[in-house]
Backbone bond lengths (Angstrom), bond angles and torsions (degrees), N, CA, C in turn:
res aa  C-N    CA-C-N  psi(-1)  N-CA   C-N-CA  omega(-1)  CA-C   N-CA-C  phi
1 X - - - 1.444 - - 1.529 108.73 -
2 X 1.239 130.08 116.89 1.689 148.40 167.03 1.406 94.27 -29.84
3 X 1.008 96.68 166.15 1.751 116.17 152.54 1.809 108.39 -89.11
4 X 0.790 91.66 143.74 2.304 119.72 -171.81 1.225 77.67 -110.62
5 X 0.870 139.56 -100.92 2.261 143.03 -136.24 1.174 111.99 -97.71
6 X 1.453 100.85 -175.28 1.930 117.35 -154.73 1.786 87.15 -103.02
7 X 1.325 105.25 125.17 1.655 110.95 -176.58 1.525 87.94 -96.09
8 X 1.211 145.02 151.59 1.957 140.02 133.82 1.918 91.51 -107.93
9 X 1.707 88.76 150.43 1.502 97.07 136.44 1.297 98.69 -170.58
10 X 1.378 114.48 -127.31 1.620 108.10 -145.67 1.758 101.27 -166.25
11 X 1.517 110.58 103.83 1.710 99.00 -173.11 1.842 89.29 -142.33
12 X 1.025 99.61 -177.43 1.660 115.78 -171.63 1.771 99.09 -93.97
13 X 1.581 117.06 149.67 1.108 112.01 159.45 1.923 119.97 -91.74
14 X 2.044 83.69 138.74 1.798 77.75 -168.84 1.145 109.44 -95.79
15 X 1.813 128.86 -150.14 1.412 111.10 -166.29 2.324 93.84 -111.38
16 X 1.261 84.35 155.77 2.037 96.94 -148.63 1.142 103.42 87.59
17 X 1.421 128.69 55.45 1.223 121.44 160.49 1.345 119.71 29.91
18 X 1.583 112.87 37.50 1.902 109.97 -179.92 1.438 97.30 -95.72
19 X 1.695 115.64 172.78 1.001 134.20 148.22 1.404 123.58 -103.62
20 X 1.148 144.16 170.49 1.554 138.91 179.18 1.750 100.87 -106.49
21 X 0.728 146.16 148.13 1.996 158.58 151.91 1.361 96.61 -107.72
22 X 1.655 110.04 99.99 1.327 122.33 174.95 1.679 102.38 -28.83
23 X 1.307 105.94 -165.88 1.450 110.24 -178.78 1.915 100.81 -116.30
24 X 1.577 88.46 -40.29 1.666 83.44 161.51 1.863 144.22 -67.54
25 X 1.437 84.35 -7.05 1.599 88.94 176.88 1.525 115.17 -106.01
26 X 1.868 107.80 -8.60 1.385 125.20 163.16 1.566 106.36 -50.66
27 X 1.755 113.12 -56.53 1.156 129.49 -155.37 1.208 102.92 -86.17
28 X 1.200 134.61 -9.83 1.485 134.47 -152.80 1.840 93.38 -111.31
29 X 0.993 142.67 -50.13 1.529 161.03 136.07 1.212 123.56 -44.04
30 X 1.557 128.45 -17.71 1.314 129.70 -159.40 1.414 125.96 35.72
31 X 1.212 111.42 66.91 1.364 105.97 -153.49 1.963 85.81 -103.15
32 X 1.396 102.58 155.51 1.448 127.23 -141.46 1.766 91.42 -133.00
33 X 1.364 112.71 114.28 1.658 120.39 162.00 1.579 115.49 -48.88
34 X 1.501 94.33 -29.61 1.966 76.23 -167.09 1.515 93.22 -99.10
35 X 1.505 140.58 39.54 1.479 139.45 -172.55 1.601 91.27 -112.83
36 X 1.390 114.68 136.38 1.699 120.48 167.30 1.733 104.52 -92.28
37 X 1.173 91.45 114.50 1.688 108.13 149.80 1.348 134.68 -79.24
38 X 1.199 99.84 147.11 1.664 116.06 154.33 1.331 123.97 -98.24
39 X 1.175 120.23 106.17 1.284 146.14 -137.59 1.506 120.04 -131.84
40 X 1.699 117.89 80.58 1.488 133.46 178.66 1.575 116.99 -90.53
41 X 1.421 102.99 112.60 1.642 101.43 177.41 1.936 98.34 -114.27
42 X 1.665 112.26 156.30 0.954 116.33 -149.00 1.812 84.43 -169.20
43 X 1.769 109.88 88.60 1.433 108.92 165.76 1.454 121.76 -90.26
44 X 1.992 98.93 129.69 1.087 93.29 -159.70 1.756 138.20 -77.14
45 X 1.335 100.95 -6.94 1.143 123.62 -170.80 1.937 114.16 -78.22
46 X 1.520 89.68 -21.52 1.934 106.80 -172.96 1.662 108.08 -85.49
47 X 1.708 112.07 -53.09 1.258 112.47 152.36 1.777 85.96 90.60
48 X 0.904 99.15 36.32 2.337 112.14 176.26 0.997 86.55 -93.38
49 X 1.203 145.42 -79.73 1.884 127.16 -156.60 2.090 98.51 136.22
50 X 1.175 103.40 168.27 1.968 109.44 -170.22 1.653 74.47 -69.43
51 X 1.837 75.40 135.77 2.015 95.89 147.61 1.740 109.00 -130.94
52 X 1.541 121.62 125.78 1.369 126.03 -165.45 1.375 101.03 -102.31
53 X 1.327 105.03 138.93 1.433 132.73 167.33 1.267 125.83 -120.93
54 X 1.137 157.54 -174.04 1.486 176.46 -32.17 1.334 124.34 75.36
55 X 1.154 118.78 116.73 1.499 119.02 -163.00 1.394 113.11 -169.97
56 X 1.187 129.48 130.63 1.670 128.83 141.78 1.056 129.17 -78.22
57 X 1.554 109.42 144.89 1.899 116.13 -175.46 1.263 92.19 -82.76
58 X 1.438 111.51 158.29 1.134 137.97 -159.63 1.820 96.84 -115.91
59 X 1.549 120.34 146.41 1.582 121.34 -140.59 1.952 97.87 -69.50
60 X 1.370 101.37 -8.76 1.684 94.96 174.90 0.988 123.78 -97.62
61 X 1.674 116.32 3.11 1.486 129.85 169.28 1.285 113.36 96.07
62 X 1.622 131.14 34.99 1.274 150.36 -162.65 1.762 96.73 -114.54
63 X 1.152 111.52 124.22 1.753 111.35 155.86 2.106 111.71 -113.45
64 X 1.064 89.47 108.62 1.492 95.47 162.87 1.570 119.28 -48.35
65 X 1.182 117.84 136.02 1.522 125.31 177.67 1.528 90.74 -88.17
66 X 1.545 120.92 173.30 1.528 117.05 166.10 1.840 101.21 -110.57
67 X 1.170 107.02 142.97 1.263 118.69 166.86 1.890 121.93 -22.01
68 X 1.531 102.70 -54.34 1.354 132.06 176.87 1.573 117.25 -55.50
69 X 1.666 119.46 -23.89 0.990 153.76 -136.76 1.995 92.88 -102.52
70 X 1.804 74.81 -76.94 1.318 82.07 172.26 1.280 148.51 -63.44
71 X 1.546 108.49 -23.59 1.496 125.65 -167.89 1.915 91.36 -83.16
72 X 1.347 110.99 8.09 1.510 106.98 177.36 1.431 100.88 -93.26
73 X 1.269 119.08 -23.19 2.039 115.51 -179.25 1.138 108.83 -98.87
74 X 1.722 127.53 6.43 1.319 109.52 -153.82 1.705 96.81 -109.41
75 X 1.546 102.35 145.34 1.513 102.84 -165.47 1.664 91.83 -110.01
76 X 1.175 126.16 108.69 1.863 117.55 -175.11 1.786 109.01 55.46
77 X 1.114 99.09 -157.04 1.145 103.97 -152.50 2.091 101.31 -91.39
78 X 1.548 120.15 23.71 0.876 113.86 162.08 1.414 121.07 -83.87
79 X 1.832 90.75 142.66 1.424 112.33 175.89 1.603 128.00 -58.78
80 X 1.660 128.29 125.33 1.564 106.13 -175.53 1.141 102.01 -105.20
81 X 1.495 136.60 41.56 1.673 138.58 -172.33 1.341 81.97 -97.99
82 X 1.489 112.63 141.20 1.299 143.08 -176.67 1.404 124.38 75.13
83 X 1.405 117.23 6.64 1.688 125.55 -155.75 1.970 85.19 -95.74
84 X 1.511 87.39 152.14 1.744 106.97 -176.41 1.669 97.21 -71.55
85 X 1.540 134.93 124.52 1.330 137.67 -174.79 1.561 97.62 -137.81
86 X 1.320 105.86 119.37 1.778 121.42 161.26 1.424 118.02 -71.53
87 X 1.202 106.15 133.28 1.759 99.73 -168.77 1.596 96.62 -144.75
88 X 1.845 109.05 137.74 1.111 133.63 -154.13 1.650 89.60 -109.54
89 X 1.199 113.53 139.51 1.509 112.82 156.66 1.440 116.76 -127.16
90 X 1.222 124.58 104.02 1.289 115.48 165.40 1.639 124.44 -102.89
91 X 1.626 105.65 -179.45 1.794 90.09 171.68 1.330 102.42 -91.42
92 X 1.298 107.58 159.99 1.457 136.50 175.45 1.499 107.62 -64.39
C-alpha cells in the first residue's frame, strides 16, 4: 500500500548526500522503495526556503538528495554533511 498523506520530520544530512527515513515512519505509512515521492528538504539552520524533488527510497530507507538540489543551500565551498534538514514526503 503507497503512501496517501504528507509525512514531515527532521534527520541530519549523511555523507552521498542521503537522508535516513526512520524505520518507524517506513512502518507506520508503509512506505514502499519502488513508490516515487515528492520530496521537500528545508535546512534548518540556512533558513533558504523548501526545495522539491522526486525520488525513490532506496531498499535501506535512504533518499538521495540531487546534486542540483544542493548547490541551492550551499554558501562557497562549505560542506552541508551533518547539518539538521526537514524533509517533506508526499505522494507523487
Amino acid at each position: 500500500m503507497p503512501l496517501t498523506e504528507r509525512v514531515n520530520f527532521t534527520t541530519s544530512l549523511q555523507k552521498g548526500n542521503r537522508v535516513q527515513v526512520s524505520k518507524l515512519i517506513r512502518w507506520r505509512f508503509k512506505l514502499e522503495s519502488d513508490q516515487t515521492l515528492k520530496v521537500g528538504v528545508n535546512f534548518s539552520d540556512l533558513h533558504m526556503g523548501w526545495k522539491y524533488f522526486y525520488a525513490k527510497m532506496s531498499k535501506d530507507g535512504r533518499l538521495t538528495v540531487p546534486k542540483l538540489v544542493l548547490s541551492r543551500f550551499q554558501e562557497g565551498t562549505k560542506t552541508l554533511t551533518g547539518l539538521v534538514v526537514e524533509v517533506i514526503l508526499d505522494p507523487a
